[in-house]
C-alpha positions in Angstrom: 0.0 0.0 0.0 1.3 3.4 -0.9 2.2 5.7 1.6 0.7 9.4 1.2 1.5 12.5 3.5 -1.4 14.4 4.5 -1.8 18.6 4.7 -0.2 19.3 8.9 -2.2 20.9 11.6 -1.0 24.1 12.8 -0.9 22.3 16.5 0.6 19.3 17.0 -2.1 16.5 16.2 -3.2 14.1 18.9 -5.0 11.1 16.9 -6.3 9.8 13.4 -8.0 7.3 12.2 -10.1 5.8 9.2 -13.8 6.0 8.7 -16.0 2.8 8.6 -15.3 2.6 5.2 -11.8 3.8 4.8 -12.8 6.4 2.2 -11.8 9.1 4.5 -9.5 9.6 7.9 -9.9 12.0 10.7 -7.7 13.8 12.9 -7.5 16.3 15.6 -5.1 18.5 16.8 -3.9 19.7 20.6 -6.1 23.2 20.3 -9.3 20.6 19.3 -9.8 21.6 15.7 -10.6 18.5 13.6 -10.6 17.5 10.3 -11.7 15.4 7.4 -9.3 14.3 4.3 -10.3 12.2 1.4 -8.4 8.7 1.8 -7.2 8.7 -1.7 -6.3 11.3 -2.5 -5.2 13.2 1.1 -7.0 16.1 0.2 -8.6 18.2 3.1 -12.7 17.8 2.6 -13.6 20.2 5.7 -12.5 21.5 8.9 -14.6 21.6 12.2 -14.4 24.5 14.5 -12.8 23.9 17.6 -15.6 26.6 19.5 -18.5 25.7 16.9 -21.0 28.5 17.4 -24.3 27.8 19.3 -27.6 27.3 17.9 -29.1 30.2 19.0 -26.3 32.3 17.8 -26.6 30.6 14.4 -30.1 31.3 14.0 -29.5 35.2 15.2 -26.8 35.2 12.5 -28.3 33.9 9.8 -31.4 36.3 10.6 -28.8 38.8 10.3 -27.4 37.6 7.5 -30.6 37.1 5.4 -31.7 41.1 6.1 -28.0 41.9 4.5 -28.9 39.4 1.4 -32.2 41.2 1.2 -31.1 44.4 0.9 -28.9 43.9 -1.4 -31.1 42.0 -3.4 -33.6 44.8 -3.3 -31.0 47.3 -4.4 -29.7 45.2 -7.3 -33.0 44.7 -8.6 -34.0 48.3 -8.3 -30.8 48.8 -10.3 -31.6 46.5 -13.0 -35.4 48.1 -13.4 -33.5 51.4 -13.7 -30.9 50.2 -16.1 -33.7 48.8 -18.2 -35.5 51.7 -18.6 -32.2 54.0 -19.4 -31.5 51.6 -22.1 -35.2 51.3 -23.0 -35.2 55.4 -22.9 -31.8 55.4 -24.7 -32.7 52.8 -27.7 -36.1 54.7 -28.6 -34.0 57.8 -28.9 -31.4 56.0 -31.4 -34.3 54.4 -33.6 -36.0 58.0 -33.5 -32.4 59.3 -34.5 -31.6 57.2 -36.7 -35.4 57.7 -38.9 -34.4 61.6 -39.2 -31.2 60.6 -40.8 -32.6 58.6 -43.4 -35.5 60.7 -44.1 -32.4 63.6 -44.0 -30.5 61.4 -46.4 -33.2 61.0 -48.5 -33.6 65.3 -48.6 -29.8 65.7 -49.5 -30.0 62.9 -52.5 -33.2 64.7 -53.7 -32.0 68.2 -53.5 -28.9 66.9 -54.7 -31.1 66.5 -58.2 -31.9 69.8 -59.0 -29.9 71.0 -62.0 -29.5 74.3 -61.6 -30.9 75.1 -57.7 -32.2 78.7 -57.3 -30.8 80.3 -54.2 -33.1 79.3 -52.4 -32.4 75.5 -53.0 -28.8 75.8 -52.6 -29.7 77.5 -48.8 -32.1 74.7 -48.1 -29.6 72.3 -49.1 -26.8 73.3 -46.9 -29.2 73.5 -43.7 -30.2 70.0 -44.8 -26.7 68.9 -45.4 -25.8 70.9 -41.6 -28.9 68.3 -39.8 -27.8 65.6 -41.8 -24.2 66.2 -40.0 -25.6 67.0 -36.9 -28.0 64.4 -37.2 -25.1 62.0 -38.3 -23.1 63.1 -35.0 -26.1 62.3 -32.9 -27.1 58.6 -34.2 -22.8 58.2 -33.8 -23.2 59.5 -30.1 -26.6 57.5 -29.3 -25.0 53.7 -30.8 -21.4 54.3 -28.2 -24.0 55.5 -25.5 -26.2 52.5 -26.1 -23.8 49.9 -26.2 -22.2 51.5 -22.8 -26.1 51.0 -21.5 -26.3 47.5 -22.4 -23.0 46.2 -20.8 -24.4 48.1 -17.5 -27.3 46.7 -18.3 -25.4 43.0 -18.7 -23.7 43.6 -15.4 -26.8 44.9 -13.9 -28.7 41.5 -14.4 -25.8 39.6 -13.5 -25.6 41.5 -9.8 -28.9 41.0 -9.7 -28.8 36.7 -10.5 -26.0 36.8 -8.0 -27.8 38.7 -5.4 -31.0 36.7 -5.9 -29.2 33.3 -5.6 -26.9 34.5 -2.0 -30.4 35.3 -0.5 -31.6 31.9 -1.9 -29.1 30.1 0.5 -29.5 33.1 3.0 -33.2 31.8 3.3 -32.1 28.0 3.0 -29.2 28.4 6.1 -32.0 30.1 8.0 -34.4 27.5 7.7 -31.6 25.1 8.3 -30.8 26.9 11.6 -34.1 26.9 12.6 -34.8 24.0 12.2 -31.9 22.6 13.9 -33.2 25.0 16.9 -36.9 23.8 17.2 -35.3 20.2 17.3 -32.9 21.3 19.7 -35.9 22.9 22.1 -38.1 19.1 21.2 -35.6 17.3 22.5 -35.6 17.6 26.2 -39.6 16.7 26.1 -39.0 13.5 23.3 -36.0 12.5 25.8 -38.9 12.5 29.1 -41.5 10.6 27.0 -38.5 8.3 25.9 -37.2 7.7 29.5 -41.4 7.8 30.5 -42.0 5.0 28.2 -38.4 2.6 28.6 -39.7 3.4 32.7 -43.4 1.5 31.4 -41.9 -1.0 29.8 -39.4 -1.7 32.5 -42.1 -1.7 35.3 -44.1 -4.1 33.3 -41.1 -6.5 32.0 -40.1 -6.2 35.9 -43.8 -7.6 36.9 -43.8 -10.0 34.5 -40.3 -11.6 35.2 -41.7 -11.4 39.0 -44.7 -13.5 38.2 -42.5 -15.7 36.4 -40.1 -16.4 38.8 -43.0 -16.9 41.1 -44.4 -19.3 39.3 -41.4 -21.0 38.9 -40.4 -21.0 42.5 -44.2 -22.5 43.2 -43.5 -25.2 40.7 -40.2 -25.6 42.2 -42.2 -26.2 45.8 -44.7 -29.2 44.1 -41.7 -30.9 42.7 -40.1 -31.4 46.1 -43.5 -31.8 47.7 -44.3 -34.9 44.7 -40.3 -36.2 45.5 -41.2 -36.2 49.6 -44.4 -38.2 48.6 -42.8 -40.7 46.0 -39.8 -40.4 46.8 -36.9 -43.0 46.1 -36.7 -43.9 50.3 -40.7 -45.1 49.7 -40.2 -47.4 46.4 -37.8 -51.0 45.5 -36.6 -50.5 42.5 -36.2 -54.0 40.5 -32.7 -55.0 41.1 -33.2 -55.1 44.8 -36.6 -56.8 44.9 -34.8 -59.6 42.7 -31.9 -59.9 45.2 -34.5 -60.1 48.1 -36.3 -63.0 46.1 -32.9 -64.8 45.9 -32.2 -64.6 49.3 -35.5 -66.6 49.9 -35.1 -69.2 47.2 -31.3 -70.0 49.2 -32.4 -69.8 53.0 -32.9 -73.6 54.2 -36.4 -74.6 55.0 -37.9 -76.0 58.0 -35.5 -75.0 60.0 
């Protein structure tokens, strides 16, 4: 079997040993922390706290705990609702900008027609080339501010999945620590009704044994009452009746 070298204690250890199965070996160290390391592969699987917190102090921090997750759940989300409606806000006013350039677009190349413009067509075609620029500037403004928007809006959702899923197993560990309380508190009453009922059922094993060894010690009394009455002092048994009859036959007669 290969020898492997497992992760040392800050402390110097006291004892180890294998699991039931051998999968895994625990050990403890002078200052009592223990802990648990995957047989195979000597990797630490968890550590136990030498002082582990009590349950009441579990439950109050996880209460605690759980109005932290809350909040901040509450906050990402009201971040995320107004992240959507800035980009919302922000991608109505590119689409609205981006229609008046093409319909600008669309004025330039049809101006751009006229053969010989009056004065007044070359004046109407500079301010429409002037809000085709400016309209130009503002679509190129509105795309860099909307793609800014969504990545908030990316990292927006994602603070708001991770916030949502930390107050998920906020809720769980409270439940958990609750639990673990409310069994805590049952367990002094189960405990009584246990030792109540394991009382019962000694009391009655108790009375029954006591009737049985009664009985027994009454049948005990009519066996040596039936061996005083028939007993072997009282009775011939065949060997010695058949001596006594042999006697007889050899004592002389008549005389």
């Amino acid at each position: 079997m290969a020898e492997k070298s497992f992760p040392a204690f800050s402390e110097p250890a006291l004892r180890c040993a294998f699991t039931h199965d051998g999968s895994s070996v625990i050990g403890g160290d002078w200052l009592g922390n223990v802990k648990l390391w995957n047989a195979a592969e000597a990797k630490e699987v968890l550590s136990l706290a030498a002082n582990p917190p009590t349950l009441a102090i579990r439950v109050a921090a996880a209460t605690s705990d759980l109005a932290v997750k809350q909040n901040a759940a509450a906050m990402t989300a009201r971040e995320l609702a107004a992240a959507k409606k800035t980009a919302s806000d922000k991608q109505k006013a590119l689409a609205a900008a981006t229609e008046t350039q093409a319909a600008l677009a669309m004025a330039v190349a049809a101006l751009a027609t006229v053969k010989e413009p009056t004065a007044e067509a070359k004046s109407a075609l500079d301010s429409v080339n002037a809000a085709k620029s400016a309209a130009d500037e503002d679509v190129d403004e509105l795309t860099k501010e909307n793609t800014a928007l969504q990545s908030r809006l990316a990292a927006s959702e994602q603070a708001n999945k991770t916030a949502t899923a930390a107050l998920e197993v906020a809720k769980r560990t409270l439940v958990t620590a609750a639990a673990d309380q409310k069994a805590f508190d049952e367990l002094p009453a189960k405990l009584s009704a246990a030792v109540a009922e394991t009382s019962q059922r000694l009391e009655r094993l108790t009375t029954e044994l006591t009737q049985v060894q009664a009985l027994a010690e009454a049948a005990e009394a009519e066996q040596k009452q039936f061996a005083q009455a028939y007993g072997v002092g009282k009775t011939q048994s065949p060997s010695t009746s058949a001596a006594q009859v042999t006697a007889s036959s050899d004592t002389p007669r008549g005389r």
